[in-house]
C-alpha positions as CSV (number, residue, x, y, z in Angstrom):
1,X,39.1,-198.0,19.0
2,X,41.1,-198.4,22.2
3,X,38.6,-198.5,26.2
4,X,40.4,-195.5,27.0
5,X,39.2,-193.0,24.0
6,X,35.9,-194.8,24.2
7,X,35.1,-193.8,27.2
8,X,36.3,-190.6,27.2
9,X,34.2,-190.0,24.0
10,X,31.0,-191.7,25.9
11,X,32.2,-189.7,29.3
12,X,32.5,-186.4,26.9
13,X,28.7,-186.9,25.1
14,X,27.2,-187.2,28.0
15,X,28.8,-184.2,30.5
16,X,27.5,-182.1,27.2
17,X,24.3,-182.6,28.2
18,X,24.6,-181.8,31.4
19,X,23.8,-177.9,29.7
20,X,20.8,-179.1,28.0
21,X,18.8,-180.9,30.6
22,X,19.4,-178.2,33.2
23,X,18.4,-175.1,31.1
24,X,15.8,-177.5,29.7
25,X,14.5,-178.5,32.9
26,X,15.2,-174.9,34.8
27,X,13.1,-173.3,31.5
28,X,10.2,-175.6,32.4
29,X,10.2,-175.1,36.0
30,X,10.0,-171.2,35.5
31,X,13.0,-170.7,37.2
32,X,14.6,-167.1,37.4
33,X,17.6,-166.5,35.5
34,X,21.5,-167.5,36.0
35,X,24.4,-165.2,35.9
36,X,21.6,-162.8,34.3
37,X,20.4,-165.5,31.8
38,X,17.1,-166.9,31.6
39,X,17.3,-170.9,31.2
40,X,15.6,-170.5,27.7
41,X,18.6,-168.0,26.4
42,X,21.0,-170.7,27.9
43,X,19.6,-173.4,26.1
44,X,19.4,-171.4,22.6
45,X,22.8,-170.3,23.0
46,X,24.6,-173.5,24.6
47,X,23.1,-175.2,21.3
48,X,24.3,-172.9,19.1
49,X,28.0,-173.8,20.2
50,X,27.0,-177.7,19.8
51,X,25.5,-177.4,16.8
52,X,28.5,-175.5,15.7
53,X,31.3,-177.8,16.8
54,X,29.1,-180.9,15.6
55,X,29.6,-178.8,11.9
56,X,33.0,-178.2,12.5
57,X,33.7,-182.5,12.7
58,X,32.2,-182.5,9.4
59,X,35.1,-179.9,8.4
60,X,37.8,-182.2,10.2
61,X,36.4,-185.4,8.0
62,X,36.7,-183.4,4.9
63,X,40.6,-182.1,6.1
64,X,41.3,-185.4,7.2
65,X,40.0,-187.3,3.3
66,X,40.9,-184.1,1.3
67,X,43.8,-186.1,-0.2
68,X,41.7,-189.4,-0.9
69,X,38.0,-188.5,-1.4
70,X,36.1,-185.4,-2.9
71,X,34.9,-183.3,0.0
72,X,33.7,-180.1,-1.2
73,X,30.0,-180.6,-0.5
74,X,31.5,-182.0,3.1
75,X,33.4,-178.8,3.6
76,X,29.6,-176.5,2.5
77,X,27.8,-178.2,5.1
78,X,30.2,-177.8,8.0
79,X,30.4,-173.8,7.4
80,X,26.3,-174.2,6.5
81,X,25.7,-176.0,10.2
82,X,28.1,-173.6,11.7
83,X,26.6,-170.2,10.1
84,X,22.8,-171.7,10.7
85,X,23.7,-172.5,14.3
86,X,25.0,-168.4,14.6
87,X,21.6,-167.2,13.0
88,X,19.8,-169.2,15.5
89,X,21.3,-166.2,17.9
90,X,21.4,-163.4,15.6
91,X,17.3,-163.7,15.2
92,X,16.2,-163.0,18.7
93,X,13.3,-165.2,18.2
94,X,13.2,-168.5,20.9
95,X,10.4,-170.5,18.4
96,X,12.6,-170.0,15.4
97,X,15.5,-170.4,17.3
98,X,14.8,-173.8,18.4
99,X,13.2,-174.9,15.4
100,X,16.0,-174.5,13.5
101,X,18.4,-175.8,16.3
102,X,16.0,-178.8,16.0
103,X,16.3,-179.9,12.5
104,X,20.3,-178.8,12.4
105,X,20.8,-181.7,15.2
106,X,18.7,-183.8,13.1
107,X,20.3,-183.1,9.8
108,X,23.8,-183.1,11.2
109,X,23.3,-186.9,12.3
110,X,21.6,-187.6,9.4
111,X,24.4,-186.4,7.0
112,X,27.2,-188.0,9.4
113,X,25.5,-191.2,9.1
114,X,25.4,-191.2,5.2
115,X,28.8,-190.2,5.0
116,X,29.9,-192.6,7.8
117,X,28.3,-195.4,4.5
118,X,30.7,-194.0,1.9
119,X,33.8,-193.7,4.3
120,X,34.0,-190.0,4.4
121,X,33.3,-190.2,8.3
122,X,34.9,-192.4,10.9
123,X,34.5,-196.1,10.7
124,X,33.7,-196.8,14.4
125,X,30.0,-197.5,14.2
126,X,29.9,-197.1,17.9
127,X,30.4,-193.6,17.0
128,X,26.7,-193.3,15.7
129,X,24.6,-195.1,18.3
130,X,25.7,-192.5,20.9
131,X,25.3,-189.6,18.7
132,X,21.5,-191.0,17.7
133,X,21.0,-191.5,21.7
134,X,22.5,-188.0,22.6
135,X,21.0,-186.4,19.9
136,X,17.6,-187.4,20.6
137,X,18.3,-186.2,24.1
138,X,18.8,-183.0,22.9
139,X,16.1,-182.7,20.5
140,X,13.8,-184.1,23.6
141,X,14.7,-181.3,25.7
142,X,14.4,-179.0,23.1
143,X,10.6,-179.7,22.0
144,X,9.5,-179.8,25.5
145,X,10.7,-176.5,25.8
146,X,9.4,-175.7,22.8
147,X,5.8,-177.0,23.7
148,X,5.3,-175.1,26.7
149,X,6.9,-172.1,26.2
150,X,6.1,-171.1,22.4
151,X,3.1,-173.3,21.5
């Protein structure tokens, strides 16, 4: 992969979490709410969209190996991630909410990295050590959120 689209894709991770570490940090601090918002809806709903997108790469892979590999399982999972992150909303419930959010980032990485071993995902193994750093980033901010407002 060329410097140029590496860094935008490094540049790109990292400005998306710009949304997570301020709601993150702005929910811990008690902090009133923005545009209307509280921090704690920001956060639920800002990673509903990531958790989203991140299934809708899974549904790119399977478009992009449709001709070459079987990628009907890869196709179920980007519409589960993307219908799970949706419910996330729908439930109204901040504990479930970012439990679920929680284990979707997990799974998603999880499931990108086992396809990434039978070729169904990119072959650019940088790829995965910035999604396992952003991703724990995310999950990080979640939990603490977690821990002292629902626990």
């Amino acid at each position: 992969m060329n410097k140029g689209k590496n860094w935008l894709i490094y540049t790109l991770g990292f400005l998306g979490l710009i949304p997570f570490l301020a709601s993150s940090l702005a929910a811990l601090m008690h902090t009133g709410t923005w545009w209307g918002i509280s921090p704690l809806e920001f956060l639920i709903t800002y990673g509903a969209v990531i958790l989203s997108f991140l299934g809708g790469t899974l549904w790119g892979r399977a478009l992009h190996r449709a001709e070459s590999e079987k990628t009907t399982g890869l196709l179920l999972l980007s519409n589960a991630f993307a219908l799970a992150a949706w419910f996330t909303i729908l439930i109204n419930a901040a504990a479930w909410s970012l439990g679920m959010q929680m284990v979707g980032f997990a799974l998603v990485l999880y499931f990108e990295q086992k396809l990434a071993r039978s070729s169904a995902m990119t072959s650019y193994m940088g790829y995965y050590r910035i999604r396992v750093l952003l991703t724990t980033i995310v999950i990080v901010c979640q939990l603490l959120v977690f821990g002292n407002h629902i626990l």
